[in-house]
N, C-alpha and C positions, 0 to 999 in steps of 0.2 A: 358414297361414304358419309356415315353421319359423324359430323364434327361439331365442334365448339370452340371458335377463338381465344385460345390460352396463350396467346404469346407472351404479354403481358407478365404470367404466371411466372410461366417457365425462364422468363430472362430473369424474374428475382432470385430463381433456383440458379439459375448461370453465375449472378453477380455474389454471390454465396460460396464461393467455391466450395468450401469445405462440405457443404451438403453432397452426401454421395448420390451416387445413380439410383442406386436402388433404393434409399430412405426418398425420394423424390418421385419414382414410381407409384412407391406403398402411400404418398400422400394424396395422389391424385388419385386412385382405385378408391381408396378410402371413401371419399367424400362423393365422388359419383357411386359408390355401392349406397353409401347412405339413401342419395337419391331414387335408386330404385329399391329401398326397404319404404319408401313412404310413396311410392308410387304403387308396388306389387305385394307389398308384405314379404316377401323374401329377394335375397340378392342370390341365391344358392345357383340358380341356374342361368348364370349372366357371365358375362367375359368381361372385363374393360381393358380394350389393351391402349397403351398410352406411346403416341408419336413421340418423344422429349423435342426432337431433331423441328420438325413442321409445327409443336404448337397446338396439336388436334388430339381427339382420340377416337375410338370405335369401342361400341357397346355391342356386343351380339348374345343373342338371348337361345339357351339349347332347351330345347322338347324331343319326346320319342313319340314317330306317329304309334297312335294305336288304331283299332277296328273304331268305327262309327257307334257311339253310344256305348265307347266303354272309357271314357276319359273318367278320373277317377280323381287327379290333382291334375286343374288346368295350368298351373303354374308350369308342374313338368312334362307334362302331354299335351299332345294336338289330335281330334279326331282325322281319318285318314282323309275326308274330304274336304276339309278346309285346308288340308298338306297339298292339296294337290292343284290347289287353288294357285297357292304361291309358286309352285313347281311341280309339273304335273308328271316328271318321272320318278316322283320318291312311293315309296311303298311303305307297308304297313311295318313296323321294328326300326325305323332308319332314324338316326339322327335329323332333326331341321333345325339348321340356323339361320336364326333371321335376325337382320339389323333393326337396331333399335333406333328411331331419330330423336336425336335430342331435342328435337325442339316440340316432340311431345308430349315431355315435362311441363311445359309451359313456360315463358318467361318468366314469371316469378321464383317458381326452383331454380332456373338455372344461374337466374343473377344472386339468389341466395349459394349457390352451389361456387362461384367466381368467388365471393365474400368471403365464404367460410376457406377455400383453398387461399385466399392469401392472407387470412390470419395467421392459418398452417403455418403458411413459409414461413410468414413473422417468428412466429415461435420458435420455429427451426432456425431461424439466425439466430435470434438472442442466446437459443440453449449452446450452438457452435459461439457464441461470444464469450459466455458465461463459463463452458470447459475450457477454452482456449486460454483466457487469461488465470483462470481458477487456478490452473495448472502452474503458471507462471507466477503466481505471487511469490515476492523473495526476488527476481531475476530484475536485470538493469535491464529496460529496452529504448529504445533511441525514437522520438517521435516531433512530425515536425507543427511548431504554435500556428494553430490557424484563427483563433481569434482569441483578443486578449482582453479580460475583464477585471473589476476591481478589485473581486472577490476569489476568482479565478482565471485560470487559461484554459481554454479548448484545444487539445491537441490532437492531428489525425497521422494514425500508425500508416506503413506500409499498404494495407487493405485499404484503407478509407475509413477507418474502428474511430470512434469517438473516444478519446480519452479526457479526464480531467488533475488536471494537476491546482487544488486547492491554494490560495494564498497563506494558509495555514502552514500546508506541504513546502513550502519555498524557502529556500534561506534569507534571510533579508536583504541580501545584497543582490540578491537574484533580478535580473530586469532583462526582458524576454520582448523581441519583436515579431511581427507576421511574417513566416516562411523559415525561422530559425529552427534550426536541429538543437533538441533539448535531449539531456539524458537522466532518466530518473526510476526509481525501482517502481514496482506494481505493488500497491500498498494493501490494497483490497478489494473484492466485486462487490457489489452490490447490487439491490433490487429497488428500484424506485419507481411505483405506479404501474410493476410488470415488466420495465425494460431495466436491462443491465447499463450501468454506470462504475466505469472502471476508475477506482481512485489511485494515482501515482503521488510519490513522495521522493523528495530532497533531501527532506531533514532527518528520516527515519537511519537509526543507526545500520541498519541493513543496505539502505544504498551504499555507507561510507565499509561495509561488511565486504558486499559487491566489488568498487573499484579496488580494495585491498587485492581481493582475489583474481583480480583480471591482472593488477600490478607485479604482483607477487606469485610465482611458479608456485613456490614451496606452500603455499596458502592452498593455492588450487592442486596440487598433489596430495595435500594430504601430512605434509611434514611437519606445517604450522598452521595450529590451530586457535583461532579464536577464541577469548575466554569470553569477553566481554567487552563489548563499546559505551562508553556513555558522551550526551552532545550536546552544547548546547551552541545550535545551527549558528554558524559564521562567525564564531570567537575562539570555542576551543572544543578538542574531543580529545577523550583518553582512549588508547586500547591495548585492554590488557591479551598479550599473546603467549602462548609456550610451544617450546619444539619438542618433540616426537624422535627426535634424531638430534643424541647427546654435539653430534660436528658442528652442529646447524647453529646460529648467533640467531634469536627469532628476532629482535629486536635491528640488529642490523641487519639480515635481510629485507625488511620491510623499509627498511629507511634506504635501503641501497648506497652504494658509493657515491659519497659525496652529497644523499639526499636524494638521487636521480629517479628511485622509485615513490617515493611521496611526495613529490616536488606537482609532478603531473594534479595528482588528486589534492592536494591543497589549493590547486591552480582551479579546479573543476568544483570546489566548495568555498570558493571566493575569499582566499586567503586564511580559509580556516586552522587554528593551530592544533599541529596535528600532536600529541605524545603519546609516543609506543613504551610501553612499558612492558619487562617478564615478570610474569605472572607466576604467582609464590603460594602456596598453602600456609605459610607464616605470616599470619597477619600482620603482623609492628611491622614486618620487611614491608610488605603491600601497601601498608599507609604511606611508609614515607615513602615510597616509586609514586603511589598516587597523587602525592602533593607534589611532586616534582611540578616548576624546577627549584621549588624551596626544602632549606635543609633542616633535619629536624636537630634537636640538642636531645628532647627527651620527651616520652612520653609515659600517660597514666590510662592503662585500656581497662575498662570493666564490658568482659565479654554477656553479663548478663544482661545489661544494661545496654547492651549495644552502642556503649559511649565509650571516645577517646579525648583526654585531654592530650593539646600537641604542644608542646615549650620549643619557641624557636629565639635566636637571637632576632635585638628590634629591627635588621635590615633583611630578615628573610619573613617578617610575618607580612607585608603586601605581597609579598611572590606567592605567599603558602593563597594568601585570598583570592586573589590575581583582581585582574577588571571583574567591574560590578559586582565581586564576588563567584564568578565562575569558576574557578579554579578547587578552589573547596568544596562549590555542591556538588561540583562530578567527581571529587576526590570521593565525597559520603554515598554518590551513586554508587560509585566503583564499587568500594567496600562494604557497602551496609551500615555504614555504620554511621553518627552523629559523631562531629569532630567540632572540638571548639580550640579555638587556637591563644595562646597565651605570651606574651614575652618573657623570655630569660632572661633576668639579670644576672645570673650566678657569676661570681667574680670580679665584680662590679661595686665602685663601696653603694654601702647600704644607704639609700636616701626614703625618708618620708613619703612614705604615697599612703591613698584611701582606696580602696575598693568601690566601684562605680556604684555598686549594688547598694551602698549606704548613705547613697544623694536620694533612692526613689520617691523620697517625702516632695522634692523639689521639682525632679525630671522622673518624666513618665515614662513608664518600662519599656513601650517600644521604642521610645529616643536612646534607654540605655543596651535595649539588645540591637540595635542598627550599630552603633557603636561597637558593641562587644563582638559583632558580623567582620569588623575591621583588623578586629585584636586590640580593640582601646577600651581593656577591662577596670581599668585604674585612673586616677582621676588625672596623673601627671603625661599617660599614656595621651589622652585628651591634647593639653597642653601643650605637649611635644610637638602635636601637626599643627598645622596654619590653619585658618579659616577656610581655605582656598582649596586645601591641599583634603580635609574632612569634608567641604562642599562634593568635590569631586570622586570622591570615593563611596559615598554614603547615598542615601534618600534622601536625606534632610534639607530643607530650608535652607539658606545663608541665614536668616533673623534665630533660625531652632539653634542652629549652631553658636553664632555668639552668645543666646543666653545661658547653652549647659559650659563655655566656655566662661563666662561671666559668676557661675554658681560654684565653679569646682575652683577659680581662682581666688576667692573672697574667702574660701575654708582656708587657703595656704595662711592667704592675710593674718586670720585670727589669728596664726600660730604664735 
C-alpha cells in the first residue's frame, strides 16, 4: 500500500472539531490531485482514497488495456503487453488498476504536498472561528483569563479559541486574575495578518442589553422591549424600556422586588448605577425620566435646534449633572438632544446677579462653560459653592477657581 505519514495533518483535523468529515476528505484529495496534475498533466484518471482513521492514503491510477499499438491517450490506456506484465490474466478491454507510490513524486512534492495541506486546515480553522463567533456577536459568552496584560487580557473559551478582551473593553473597576471565569459580550471578529481575532466587551451597552435579558423573562419573551441603553462604564447607565403588554409595569419588572433583578447586574458592572426609565414618544416627559433622579421645575425645548433649556430648583441642579457630569451626557445620549441646565429662582425675592457670559473679557470661555457644565450660569451661582466644593465638581485648577471667584466678587464690590 502506498502511503504518506499524515498523522500530523489529520490530528489538526481532530483538534478542529467542527471541520466535518467530508470538508476533510475534499482537502486531502484536493491537494494530492493537484499533485498528480503536475506530475501527469491530468488527475481524471486517479483515485485518492483517504484513511482519516491510520493517517495514510492510497492513490490508484485506472487504464483500459487495448490491442498493442493502438494506445491513443497513454494517460487512459495501456498497451495489452505491458498489462500483462503487471498481471498476466488481464485482457484486452479490462480495467487495470495500479497503485501509484508516493514516494515517486519525489520528496520535494511531497514535503510541498504536507505544507500546502496544513495551510488548508489552518484556514479551515480560522473560517470555522470566524462563522462561529461572526454568528455570535451580540451574545454574553463566559471565558476563562489566561494571560493578563497592560493593554489587554488573553482569554480562552471552552475550545481552547483565543479571545481578547481590550483594556478599552473593561470597566475600570474591572481587575481580573489567571484562571478566572469572566463574562462579557462578542464585540466583533476581525482580521489581522490573515488570522481571526475575536474582540469582547464590558462596557458595550449590549452586554448591559444581555444581562438585562438573561435577568428579566419579559425582556427575553418579548414583552419588554428595549429602547435604548446609554453608559458610561462603572458610574452610571440609563435604559430606556416599554411594554408590549398594557399589565406589564416595564420599569418594575426590570428592577424586580426589592431590586432583586438588577441587584445581580449592578453586582456584575462593579457597582454601576443602573436607571430604568419608561420610555415615552413625548419628549419634555423623556427629558425629565432622563435626568432622573433630578426634578425638573420647567423647561424651554427648541425641537429644531435640537436644544433644551432645563430650570431646576438650586438643590436639584448637581443631581440633574450628577458626578463628573455623567448624568446629563447620558440624559442628551438618551434624548438627542443638547440640555443646558439653569437655576430657578422663581419665588424667591429678587437679588442682583450677572450672567457669567459678561466676565469673558476676564475668564476665558472654557473656564465659563466648565462652570456653566455645573449650572453655575451666574456670577452669584459661582459664589454660592466653596472652593472645594467647585474644585471637585469641575476640571478646573484650585488657583483657576479662586481667581474667577476673586473676579466675579470685586463686581459685587463696585456696586
Amino acid at each position: 500500500m502506498a502511503s504518506i505519514n499524515l498523522i500530523e495533518a489529520f490530528q489538526d483535523f481532530k483538534e478542529a472539531e467542527n471541520i466535518d468529515r467530508p470538508t476533510m476528505m475534499k482537502v486531502v484529495e484536493d491537494v494530492f490531485k493537484t499533485l498528480l496534475r503536475k506530475k501527469y498533466g491530468s488527475d481524471d484518471n486517479f483515485d485518492v482514497i483517504v484513511n482519516a482513521e491510520k493517517g495514510d492514503l492510497e492513490i490508484f491510477r485506472r487504464r483500459t488495456i487495448v490491442e498493442d499499438g493502438a494506445v491513443e491517450d497513454p494517460l487512459a490506456e495501456i498497451a495489452y503487453s505491458d498489462a500483462v506484465k503487471i498481471e498476466p490474466d488481464y485482457e484486452v478491454g479490462e480495467e487495470l488498476y495500479e497503485t501509484v507510490e508516493i514516494l515517486d513524486f519525489g520528496r520535494r512534492a511531497i514535503l510541498a504536498a504536507k505544507q500546502t495541506l496544513a495551510s488548508r486546515i489552518s484556514d479551515l480553522k480560522k473560517n470555522v472561528l470566524v462563522k462561529k463567533y461572526g454568528d455570535r456577536v451580540g451574545d454574553i459568552i463566559s471565558a476563562e483569563v489566561y494571560q493578563v496584560w497592560k493593554k489587554e487580557i488573553l482569554l480562552l473559551d471552552e475550545e481552547g479559541n483565543e479571545l481578547i478582551l481590550p483594556k478599552s473593553e473593561q470597566i475600570p473597576q474591572d481587575y481580573f486574575k489567571k484562571g478566572e471565569t469572566i463574562r462579557a459580550v462578542v464585540k466583533k471578529v476581525e482580521l489581522k495578518n490573515n488570522s481571526p481575532v475575536i474582540i469582547l466587551s464590558r462596557t458595550s451597552p449590549s452586554f448591559l442589553a444581555k444581562l438585562l435579558e438573561i435577568e428579566v423573562p419579559e425582556i427575553f419573551d418579548g414583552l419588554i422591549v428595549i429602547k435604548k441603553i446609554v453608559r458610561e462604564p462603572g458610574e452610571r447607565a440609563k435604559v430606556a424600556v416599554e411594554s408590549y403588554d398594557d399589565r406589564i409595569d416595564p420599569v418594575g419588572a426590570c428592577v424586580g422586588m426589592k431590586g432583586s433583578r438588577i441587584h445581580g447586574i449592578v453586582r456584575e458592572l462593579k457597582n454601576e448605577n443602573i436607571d430604568v426609565i419608561n420610555y415615552t414618544n413625548n419628549i419634555q416627559l423623556l427629558i425629565q425620566r432622563a435626568l432622573t433622579p433630578a426634578k425638573i421645575t420647567s423647561m424651554e425645548l427648541d425641537n429644531e435646534k435640537h436644544h433644551v433649556n432645563v430650570f431646576l430648583k438650586p438643590d436639584q441642579v448637581s443631581l440633574a449633572i450628577g458626578r463628573k457630569g455623567v448624568n446629563i451626557k447620558l440624559a442628551q445620549e438618551l434624548t438627542g438632544l443638547t440640555i443646558d441646565v439653569f437655576r430657578d429662582n422663581e419665588g424667591e425675592p429678587e437679588e442682583y446677579d450677572i450672567d457669567l457670559d459678561e466676565f469673558s473679557d476676564e475668564i476665558e470661555t472654557w473656564i465659563i462653560d466648565e462652570l456653566k457644565r455645573i449650572g453655575c450660569d451666574t456670577a452669584r451661582s459661582v459664589l454660592d459653592l466653596t472652593v472645594d466644593e467647585l474644585e471637585r465638581r469641575t476640571d478646573l485648577e484650585r488657583e483657576t477657581i479662586e481667581d474667577v471667584k476673586r473676579i466675579v466678587q470685586e463686581e459685587f464690590e463696585k456696586e
